[in-house]
N, C-alpha and C positions, 0 to 999 in steps of 0.2 A: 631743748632745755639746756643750754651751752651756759649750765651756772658759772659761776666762780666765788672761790673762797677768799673775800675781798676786806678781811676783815684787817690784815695789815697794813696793806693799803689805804683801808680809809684810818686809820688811827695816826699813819704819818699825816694824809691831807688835814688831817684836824687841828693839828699843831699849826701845821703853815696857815693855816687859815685863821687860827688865833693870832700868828705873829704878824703874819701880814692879811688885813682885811679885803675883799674884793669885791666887784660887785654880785648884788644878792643873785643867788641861783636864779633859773626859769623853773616856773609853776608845770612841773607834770600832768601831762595830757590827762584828761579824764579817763575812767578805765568804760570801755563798752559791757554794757551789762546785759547780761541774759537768763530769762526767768522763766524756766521749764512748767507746762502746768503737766503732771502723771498724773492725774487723777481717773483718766480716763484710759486710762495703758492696758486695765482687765478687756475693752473690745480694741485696744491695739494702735490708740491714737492718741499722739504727746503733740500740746501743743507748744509752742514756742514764740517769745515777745524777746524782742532784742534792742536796745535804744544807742546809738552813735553818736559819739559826739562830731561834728559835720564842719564847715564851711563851704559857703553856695559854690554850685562851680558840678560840673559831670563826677560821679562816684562809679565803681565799677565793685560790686560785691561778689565773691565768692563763695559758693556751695564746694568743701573739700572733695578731692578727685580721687588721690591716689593714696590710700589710707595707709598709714604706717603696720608691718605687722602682716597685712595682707599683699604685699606685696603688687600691686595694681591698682589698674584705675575700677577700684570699687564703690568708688562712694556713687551711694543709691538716689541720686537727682529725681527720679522717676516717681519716686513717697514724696516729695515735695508738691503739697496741695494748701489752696487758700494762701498763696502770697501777697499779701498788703503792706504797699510802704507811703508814709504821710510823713509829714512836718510842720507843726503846729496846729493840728489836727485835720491836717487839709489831704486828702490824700496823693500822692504823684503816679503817675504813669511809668512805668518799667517795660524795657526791654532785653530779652533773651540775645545775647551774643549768640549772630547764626552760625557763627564755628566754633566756637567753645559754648558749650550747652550747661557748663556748668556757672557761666558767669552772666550776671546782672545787671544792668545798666541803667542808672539813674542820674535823673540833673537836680541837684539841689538848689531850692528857691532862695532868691535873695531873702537875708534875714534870717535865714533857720540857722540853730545850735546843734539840733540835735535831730536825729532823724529816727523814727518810729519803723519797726519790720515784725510783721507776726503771719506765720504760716505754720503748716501741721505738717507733721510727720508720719505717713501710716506704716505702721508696723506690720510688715510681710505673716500672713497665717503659714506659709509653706515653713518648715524645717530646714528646707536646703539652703547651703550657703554659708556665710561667716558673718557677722556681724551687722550684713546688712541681710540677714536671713530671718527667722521667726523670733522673737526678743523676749514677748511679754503673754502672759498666761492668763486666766482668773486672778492669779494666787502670787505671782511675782513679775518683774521685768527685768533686764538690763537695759538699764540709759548707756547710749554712747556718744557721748556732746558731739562729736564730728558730723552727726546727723542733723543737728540741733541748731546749728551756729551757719550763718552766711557770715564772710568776714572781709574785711575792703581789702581792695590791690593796694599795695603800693612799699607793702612792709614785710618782711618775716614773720612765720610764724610765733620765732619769740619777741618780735617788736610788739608786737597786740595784748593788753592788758584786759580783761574781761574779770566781771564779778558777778558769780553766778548765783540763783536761788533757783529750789524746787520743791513744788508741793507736789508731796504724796499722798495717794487713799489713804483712806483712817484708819489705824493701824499699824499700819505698815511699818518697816523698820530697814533698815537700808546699811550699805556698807560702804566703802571706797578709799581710796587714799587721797583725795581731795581735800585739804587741810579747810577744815569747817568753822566757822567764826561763830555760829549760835544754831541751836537744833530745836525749833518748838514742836519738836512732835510730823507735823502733819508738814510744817515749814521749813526747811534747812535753808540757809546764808551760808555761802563758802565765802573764802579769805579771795580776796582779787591774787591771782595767777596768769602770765604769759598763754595764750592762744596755745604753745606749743603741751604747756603741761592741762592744760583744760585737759584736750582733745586724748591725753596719757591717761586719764584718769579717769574710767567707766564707774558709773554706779548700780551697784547691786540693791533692789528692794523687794521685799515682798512680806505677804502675811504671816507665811511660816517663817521665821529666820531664826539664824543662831549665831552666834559669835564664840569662834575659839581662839583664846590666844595661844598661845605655841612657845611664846619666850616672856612670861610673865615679868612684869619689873625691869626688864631688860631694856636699852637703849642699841638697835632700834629698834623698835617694838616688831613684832610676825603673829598676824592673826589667820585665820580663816573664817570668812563671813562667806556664812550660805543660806542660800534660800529654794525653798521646794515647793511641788503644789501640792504636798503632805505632809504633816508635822512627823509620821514617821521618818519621812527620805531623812532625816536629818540627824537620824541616830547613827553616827558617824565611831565605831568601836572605837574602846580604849588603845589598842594594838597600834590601830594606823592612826592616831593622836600619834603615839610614839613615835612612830615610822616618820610623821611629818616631823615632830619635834629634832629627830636625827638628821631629817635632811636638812632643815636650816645649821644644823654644827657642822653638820658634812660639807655643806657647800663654801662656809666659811672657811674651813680649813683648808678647801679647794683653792680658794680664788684670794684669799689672806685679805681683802677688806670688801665692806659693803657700800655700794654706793645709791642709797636712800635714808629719807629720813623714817621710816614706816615700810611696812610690806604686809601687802591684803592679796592674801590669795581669792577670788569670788567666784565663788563653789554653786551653780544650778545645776539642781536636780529636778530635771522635767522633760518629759516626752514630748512635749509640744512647743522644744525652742532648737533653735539650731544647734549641731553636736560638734564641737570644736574647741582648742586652746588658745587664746590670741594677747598677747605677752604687752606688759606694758611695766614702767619703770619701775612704776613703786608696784603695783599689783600685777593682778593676770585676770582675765576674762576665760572660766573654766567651766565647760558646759557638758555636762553628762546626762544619763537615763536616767530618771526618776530614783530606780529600786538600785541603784549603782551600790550603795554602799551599804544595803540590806541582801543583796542578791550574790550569793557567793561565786558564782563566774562570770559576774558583770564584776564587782570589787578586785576579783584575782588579776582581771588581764585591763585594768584600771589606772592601776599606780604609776603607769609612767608620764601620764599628763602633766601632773602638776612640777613634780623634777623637770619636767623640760621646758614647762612657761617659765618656771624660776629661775634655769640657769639664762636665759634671755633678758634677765634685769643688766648683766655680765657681758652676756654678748647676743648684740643684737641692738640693744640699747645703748649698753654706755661704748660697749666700743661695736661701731659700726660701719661695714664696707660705706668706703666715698661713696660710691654711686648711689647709696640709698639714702643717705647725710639728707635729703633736700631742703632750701628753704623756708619750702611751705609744702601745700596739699595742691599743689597745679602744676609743678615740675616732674614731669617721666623720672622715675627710678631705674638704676639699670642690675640688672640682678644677679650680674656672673659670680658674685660672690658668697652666693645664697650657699654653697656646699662647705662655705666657714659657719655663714650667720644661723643656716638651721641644719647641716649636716653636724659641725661640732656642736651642736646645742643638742643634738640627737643622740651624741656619742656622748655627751657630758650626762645630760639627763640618763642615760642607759646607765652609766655604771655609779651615780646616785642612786638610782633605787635599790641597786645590792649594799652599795652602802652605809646606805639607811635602814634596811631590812623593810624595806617594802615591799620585796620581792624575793621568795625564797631561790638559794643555788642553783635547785633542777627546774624553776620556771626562768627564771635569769636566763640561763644556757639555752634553754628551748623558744625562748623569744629570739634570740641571737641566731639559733640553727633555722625557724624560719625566716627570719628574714636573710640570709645567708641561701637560701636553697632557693628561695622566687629571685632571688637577683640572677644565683649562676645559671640557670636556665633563661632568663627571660628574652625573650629574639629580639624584642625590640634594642637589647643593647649593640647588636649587631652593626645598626646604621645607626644609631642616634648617642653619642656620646654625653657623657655628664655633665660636661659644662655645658653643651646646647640645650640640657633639660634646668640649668640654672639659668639662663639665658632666656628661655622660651615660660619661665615660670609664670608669669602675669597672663598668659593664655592656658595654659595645664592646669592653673588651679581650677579652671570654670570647664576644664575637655569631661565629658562622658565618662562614665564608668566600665561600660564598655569599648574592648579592645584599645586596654591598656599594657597590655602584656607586648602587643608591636608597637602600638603608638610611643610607648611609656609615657608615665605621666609627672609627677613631684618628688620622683623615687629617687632623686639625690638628698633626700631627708637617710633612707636608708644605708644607701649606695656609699652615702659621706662618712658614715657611723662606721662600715666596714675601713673605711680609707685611714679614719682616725687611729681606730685601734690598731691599724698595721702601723698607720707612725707611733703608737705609744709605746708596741711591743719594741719596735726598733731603737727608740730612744734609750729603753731598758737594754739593748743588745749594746748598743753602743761604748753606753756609757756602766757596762757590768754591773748595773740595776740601782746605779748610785742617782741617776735623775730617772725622769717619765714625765710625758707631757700633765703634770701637772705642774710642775717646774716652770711649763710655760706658759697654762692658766696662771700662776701666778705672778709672772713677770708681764703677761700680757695684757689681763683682764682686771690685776688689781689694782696697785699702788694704794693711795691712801683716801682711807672712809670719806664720806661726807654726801654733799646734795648732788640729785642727780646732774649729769653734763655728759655730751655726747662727743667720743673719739674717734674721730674716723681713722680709717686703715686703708691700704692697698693691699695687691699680692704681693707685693714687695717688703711689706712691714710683716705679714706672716713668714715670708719664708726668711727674714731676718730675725724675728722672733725665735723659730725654728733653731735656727743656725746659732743664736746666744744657749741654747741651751745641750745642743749635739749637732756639733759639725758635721755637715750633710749636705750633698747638693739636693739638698729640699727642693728645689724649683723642677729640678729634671722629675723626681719623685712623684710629685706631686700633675705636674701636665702632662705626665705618661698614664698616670689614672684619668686623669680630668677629660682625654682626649681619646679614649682606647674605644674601637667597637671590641674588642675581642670576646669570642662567646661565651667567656665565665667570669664573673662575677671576682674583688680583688679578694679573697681568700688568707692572704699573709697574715694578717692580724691574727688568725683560727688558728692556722696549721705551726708556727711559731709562735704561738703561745701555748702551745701544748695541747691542742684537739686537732680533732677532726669531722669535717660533715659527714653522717653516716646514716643509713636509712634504717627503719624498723615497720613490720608488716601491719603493726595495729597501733591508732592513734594515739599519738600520747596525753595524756593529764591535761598539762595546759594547753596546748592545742585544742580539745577535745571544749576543754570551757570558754576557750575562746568563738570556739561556732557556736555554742551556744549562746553567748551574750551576741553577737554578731548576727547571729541566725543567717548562717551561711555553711557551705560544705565546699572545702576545698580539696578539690582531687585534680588539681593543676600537675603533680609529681610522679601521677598512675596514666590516666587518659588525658587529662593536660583542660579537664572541667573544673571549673569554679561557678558553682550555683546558691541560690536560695533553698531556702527548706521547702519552696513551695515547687523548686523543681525547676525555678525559673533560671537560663545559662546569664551570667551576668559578660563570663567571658571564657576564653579561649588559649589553649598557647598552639600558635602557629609548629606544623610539624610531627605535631602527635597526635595518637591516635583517634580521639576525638574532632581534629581539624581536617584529618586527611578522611575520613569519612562524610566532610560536609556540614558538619552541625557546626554553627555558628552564635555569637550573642543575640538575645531577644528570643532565641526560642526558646519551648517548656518542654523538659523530659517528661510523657506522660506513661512510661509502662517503661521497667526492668526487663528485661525476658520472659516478656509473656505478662506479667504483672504489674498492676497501677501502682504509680510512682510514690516511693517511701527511702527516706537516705540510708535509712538501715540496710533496704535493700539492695539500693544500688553499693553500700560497702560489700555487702555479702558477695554480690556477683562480683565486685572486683577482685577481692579476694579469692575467689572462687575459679578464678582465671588459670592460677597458680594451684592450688592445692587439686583442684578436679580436672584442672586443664579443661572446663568448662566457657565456652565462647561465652559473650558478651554483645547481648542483643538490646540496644532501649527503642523506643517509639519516643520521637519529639512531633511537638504539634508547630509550625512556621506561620503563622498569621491564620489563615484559613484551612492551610493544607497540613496534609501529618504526611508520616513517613518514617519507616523502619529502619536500621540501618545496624552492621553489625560492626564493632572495634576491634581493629586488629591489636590486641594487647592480651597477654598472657603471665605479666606480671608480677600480677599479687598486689597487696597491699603498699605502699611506699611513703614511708611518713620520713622528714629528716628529725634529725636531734644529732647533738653533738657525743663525741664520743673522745675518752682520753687517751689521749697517748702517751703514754711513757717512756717514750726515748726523748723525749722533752722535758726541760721546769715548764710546771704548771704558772704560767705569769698570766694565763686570762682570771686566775682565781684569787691571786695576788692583787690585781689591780681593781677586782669588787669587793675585797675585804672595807671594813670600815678603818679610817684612817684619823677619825675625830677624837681625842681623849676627852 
């Protein structure tokens, strides 16, 4: 979307063009249109008609590869069913490129204008996945036109003009930032748009919806349009109305301009679509549990999704590492730079939500203290450094959930967050608290309002960004993190800014409601287990006591010491290690076989959370305070 604000420009050609007459412009190409049927989205199948304008001669169509946002080649070719292409109502013969599987091959007949394509799109029932995961329910969908559109070789994605229409179920009510030309209900006509902003621009619809605006009367407008497959899911509290309304002034006064005309955040609430945040210019694509915003420890450990798809209009979109910049959707991305695009999108989103009051103080801190505590322990940092987990990202988002702890997995989203804050706190040290890396959100990330457009960066433009704002050999800083196995976790941002990681024998608050909405039991910090409530081991941390016993991912704990499996119980006995100096026996069950086994731990209980220290300024408290008048 490499707009530009061209409006001086064309006011001088206007003149010349009066003084001096020339010959008449050329007639702009027809735009390709494409006319979505949802109707049928409640069993999970969106059909699709698209018409080209053509001249006879080989065409080469494309199904999108490597989807923005996902980072990889995800586009889901395989939902591509019933592919028919004609011209003039005759139909033609296609062939599949036997090496690139996502491209099309057709000869247009002498005589044709325009060329006819309509095939289906089946919408995945499984949950797993991102966007090309489970989409559409009874009761709602998300459309992502990248699923939707085959588009010719030969152009960029913003060289391609498309004008799209979609009929929805009756009813239904829909959201998007897709600038809309007439709405009859059942029929929507968008405004013709660039291939590259289509594909930016998902649509939300369903039967329950709701629309909140966020900055009334404002230019540029911030809604949230959500849909659920309950008209309760949508009773959305007054409180986190506010919280959101705070974060659009927060983030304004973060990055000092916006670069959209509109912002739709699109809020589902539903068990039965995939669970993920996926950022786009003007909106986000933001998928949660049904009871999210009725259920008080599904809402608590909640709030930082949408601060983080948001701050991604900023970065990630408008300014973006080169190597992800591409043409189009069939060029390899390369992704070393993912610990800017979503580790500072991590660290930004992080201290929006204190800023906003999405997030009270002592859960702020104790999100921070765990992700701070699974990093300095985790073994896999040992061989596998942070840029190789930026690097290797387009295979880790799809790696198993088991035996991530060595493998690691995306954990430079985290890993980045801790990195940031160490430069923010430093930028504070440096500069005796007169700048902070917001100094360089603002020099970086803003400049002046208007339509969106994309700017690409290097590491080079960071660590000069960096350097305009507190002289630093930023680049040493910076690839001595990027490149470390060393066995802990980077810590600086904590320990200078005035805390410290510190343990406590019984789980804290938010922790505690975080398993609950999670329905998981992490005791990675005691025996070195991370299970389900049903007992099942998801994973492991190589080294402790649970691994040097042999129990491994995919088994099920079926029996505490002597007694059938209950997490209560197994807290008890761990605790129980330390206070009675009581060993620690479970029964797991391995496929067919079971087997006893006793942990050598004597522990206690071991939760992290942060802890103050006073021979310190408190500046991590400082920098989540709210800073919007």
């Amino acid at each position: 979307m490499r707009y530009r604000n061209g409006s001086t420009r064309f006011a001088l050609a206007l003149l010349v063009a009066i003084v001096l007459p020339g010959p008449a412009p050329a007639r702009a190409a027809a735009p390709i249109t494409i006319e979505v049927d949802a109707r049928e989205a409640p069993i999970k199948v969106f059909h699709s008609k698209l018409v080209y304008p053509v001249s006879p001669g080989p065409l080469t169509l494309y199904y999108p590869k490597w989807i923005p946002g996902e980072h990889g080649p995800t586009g889901p070719v395989t939902d591509l069913a019933g592919l028919r292409i004609s011209a003039a109502g005759k139909p033609l013969a296609w062939r599949r490129d036997d090496e690139d599987m996502y491209a099309i091959h057709v000869e247009v007949p002498q005589g044709a204008r325009t060329l006819e394509v309509s095939f289906d799109f089946l919408s995945p029932a499984s949950p797993e996945g991102y966007s090309a995961g489970a989409s559409a329910t009874a009761n709602l969908a998300v459309l992502s036109w990248n699923q939707l559109v085959l588009y010719p070789a030969g152009k960029t994605s913003d060289d391609w003009t498309f004008t799209a229409r979609l009929r929805l179920p009756p009813g239904w009510k829909f959201g998007t930032a897709l600038p809309v030309a007439q709405d009859r209900g059942e029929v929507v006509d968008f405004l013709p748009v660039t291939l590259t902003r289509l594909v930016d621009s998902p649509v939300l619809a369903g039967a329950y919806f709701r629309r909140i605006p966020l900055t009334p009367g404002a230019v540029p407008g911030h809604f949230i349009d959500m849909a659920a497959d309950s008209r309760e899911a949508l009773e959305m509290p007054d409180d986190l109305v506010t919280g959101y309304q705070h974060l659009v002034a927060e983030a304004a006064t973060l990055f000092g301009a916006e670069h959209f005309q509109r912002y739709h955040f699109l809020y589902t609430l539903s068990d039965n679509t995939a669970h993920f945040g996926l950022e786009h210019h003007e909106s986000s694509d933001d998928r949660v549990w049904e009871r999210t915003l009725i259920d008080t420890d599904m809402r608590r450990v909640s709030t930082g999704l949408l601060p983080h798809e948001y701050v991604h209009s900023w970065n990630g979109k408008y300014r973006r590492p080169a190597g992800l910049a591409t043409p189009d959707y069939q060029q390899p991305i390369k992704g070393e730079l993912l610990w800017v695009y979503e580790g500072l999108t991590q660290y930004l989103g992080f201290i929006l939500q204190s800023r906003s009051g999405l997030t009270s103080g002592p859960d702020w801190r104790q999100g921070l203290a765990q992700t701070a505590a699974y990093l300095d322990q985790r073994p896999g940092r040992t061989w596998r450094p942070l840029r190789d987990t930026a690097i290797g990202a387009q295979l880790l988002y799809g790696s198993r959930p088991e035996w991530q702890e060595w493998r690691r997995g995306t954990d430079f989203y985290n890993e980045s967050l801790l990195i940031w804050l160490e430069a923010d706190v430093l930028i504070r040290s440096l500069t005796h608290g007169a700048k902070s890396l917001d100094d360089f959100c603002k020099a970086f990330h803003g400049g002046g309002s208007g339509v969106p457009k994309i700017v690409p960066y290097t590491f080079a433009d960071v660590v000069a960004g960096l350097n305009g704002v507190a002289p630093y050999d930023w680049a040493a800083f910076l690839n001595e993190r990027l490149d470390s196995t060393a066995p802990h976790a980077p810590l600086g941002g904590i320990t200078n800014g005035g805390w410290k990681l510190a343990w406590v024998d019984t789980l804290p608050g938010y922790t505690k409601a975080g398993e609950n909405a999670r329905k998981n039991v992490d005791e990675r910090f005691t025996v070195g287990l991370l299970l389900n409530e049903k007992g099942e081991i998801t994973d492991i941390v190589q080294g402790m006591a649970a691994a040097k016993a042999g129990i491994g991912p995919g088994m099920k704990v079926l029996a505490v010491n002597g007694r059938t499996w209950d997490k209560k119980r197994l807290r008890t006995a761990i605790r129980e290690t330390l206070t009675l100096n009581q060993p620690l026996e479970i029964t797991v069950e391995n496929g067919e076989f079971l087997k006893t086994v006793k942990l050598d731990y004597k522990g206690g209980g071991r939760y992290p959370v942060l802890e103050r220290d006073a021979s310190k300024p408190d500046v991590l408290s400082e920098i989540g305070k709210a800073h919007a008048k």
